[in-house]
N, C-alpha and C positions, 0 to 999 in steps of 0.2 A: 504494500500500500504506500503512497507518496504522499510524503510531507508536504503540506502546505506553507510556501516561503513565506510568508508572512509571517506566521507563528513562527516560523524560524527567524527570522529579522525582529520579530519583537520579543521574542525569549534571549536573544541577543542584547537588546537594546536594554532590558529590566538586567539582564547581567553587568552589565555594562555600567547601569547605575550603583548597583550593589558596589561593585568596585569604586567608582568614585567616593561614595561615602568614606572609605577605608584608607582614604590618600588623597585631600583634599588638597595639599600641597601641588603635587603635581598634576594635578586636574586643572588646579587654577591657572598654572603655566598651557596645559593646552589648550583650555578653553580660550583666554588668549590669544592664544595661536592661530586656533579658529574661526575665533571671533573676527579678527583682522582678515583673515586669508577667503572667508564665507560671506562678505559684505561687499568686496568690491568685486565688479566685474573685470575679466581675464582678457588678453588676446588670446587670439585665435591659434590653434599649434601650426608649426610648421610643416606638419606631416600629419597624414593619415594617424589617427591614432583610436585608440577606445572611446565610446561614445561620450562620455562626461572627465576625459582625460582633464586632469590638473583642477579637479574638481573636489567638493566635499562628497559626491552621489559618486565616486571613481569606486567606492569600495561596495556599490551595488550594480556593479556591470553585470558579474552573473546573473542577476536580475532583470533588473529594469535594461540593459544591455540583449540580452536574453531576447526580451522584448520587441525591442524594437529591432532589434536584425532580423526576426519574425517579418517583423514589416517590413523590410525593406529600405530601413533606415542606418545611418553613419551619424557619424560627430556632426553635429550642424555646419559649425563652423570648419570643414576642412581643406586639405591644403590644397590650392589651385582652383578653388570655387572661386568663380566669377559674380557671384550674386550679391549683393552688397547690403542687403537688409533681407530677414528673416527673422520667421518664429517658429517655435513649434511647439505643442500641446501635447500633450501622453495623456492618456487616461488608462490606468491597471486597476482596475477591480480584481479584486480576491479571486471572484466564484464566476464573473462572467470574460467576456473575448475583450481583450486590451484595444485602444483605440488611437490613434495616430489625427490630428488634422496640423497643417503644413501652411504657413501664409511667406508669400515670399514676393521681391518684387523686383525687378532686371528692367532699369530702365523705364518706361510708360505703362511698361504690362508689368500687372498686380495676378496672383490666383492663388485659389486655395485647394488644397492636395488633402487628401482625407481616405484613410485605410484601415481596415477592422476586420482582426484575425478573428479566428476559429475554436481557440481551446480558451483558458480561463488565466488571468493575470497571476493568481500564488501558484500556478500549476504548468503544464506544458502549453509555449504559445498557442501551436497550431501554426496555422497557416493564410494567407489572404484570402478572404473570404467576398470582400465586398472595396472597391477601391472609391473613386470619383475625385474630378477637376474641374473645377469653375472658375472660371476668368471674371474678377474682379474692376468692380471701374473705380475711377479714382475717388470717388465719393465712400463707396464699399471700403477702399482700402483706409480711406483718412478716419471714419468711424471703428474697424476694426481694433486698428492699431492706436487710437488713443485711449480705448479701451484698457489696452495693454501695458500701457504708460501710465494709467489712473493705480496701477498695479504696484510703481516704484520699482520695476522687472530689475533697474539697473543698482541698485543700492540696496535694496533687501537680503535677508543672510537667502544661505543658499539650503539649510536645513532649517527645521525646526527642533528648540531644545528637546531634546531624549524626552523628558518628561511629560512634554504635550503630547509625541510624537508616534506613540504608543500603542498600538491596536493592534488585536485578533482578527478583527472582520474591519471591511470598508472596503478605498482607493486609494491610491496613489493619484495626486494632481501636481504635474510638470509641467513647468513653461517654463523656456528657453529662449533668447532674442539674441541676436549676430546684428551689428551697425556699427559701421565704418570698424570694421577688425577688433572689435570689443565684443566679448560675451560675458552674460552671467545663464543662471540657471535657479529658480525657487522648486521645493519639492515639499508642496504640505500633504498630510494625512486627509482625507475628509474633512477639508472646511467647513466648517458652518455657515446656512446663510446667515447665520445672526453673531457668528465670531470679527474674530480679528483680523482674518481672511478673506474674508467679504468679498472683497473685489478681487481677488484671484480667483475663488470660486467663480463669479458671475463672468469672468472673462470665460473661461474653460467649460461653462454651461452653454454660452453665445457661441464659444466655437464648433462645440458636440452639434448644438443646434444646426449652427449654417450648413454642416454637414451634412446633414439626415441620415448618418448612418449606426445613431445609438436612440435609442425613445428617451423622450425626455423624462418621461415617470420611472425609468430603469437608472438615468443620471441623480434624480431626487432623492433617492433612498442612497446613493452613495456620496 
């Protein structure tokens, strides 16, 4: 029978606390460390590398990694891409098919890419199941993307503290943005509409939406 990653990243994550309690000293020095290195956004690598390379989320590639190479995804930002602005949305639910949507913009032409596997996000991808591309007009793209910017995409940590971070069952909610060779990356747990999240939720709900390739009463409960 296969373990559910999730319960394994969060039996992880309560271990993880446990240990802090026990050495506060050098907790504080990493947390520091952290704190500094998971607030500002990165350049972009100079090479192909792992999907969240030089990142806080690097130590969930076998995961969230996992995932997205399912779909058909890389580094946002990698090396010899031409496209000078993008974003891109993850959505891993525990128990149902992970979901991909892609906003990107090369010059006058804006479109949104949107991909949704087969198997279940703590579990095996699966496979593409369902894709679509829609060409954005510039009006589309200017409301999107300030959406995404009410977000603080560029300055915000790039986890949430262990403590919040926590959970058995839910999603995973990723957003990523690449502009002018700068990236960051936020990864909350099941936002609340009525948290501190708010607006990353509502971004990542707007984009499932434009998509039409998850129901939105299926996105509510996660």
């Amino acid at each position: 029978m296969r373990v559910n990653r999730s319960v394994l990243i969060a039996l992880t994550l309560l271990s993880a606390c446990a240990r802090r309690d026990n050495a506060d000293s050098r907790v504080g020095a990493e947390s520091a460390s952290l704190a500094g290195a998971a607030s500002t956004s990165v350049r972009c690598p100079t090479a192909d590398s792992a999907v969240f390379e030089g990142t806080a989320l690097a130590k969930y590639d076998g995961w969230y990694g996992e995932q997205l190479r399912a779909l058909g995804e890389r580094g946002l930002c990698s090396a010899g891409d031409s496209v000078a602005e993008r974003y891109r949305f993850t959505w891993i639910p525990s128990f149902h098919p992970s979901a991909v949507v892609l906003l990107e913009r090369d010059g006058s032409q804006a479109r949104l890419v949107a991909k949704l596997l087969s198997g279940a996000g703590g579990y095996e991808p699966g496979t593409v199941v369902r894709d679509t591309v829609i060409a954005l007009s510039a009006s589309e793209w200017r409301m999107l993307t300030r959406r995404i910017r009410a977000t603080d995409l560029w300055s915000v940590p790039q986890l949430e503290p262990p403590s919040t971070a926590v959970g058995l069952d839910g999603s995973q909610w990723i957003l990523e943005g690449v502009r002018g060779g700068r990236y960051n990356v936020a990864d909350r747990w099941s936002p609340r509409p009525d948290g501190p999240y708010v607006r990353h939720r509502a971004v990542g709900e707007l984009l499932l939406q434009q998509s039409g390739l998850v129901p939105s009463e299926l996105v509510a409960d996660y």
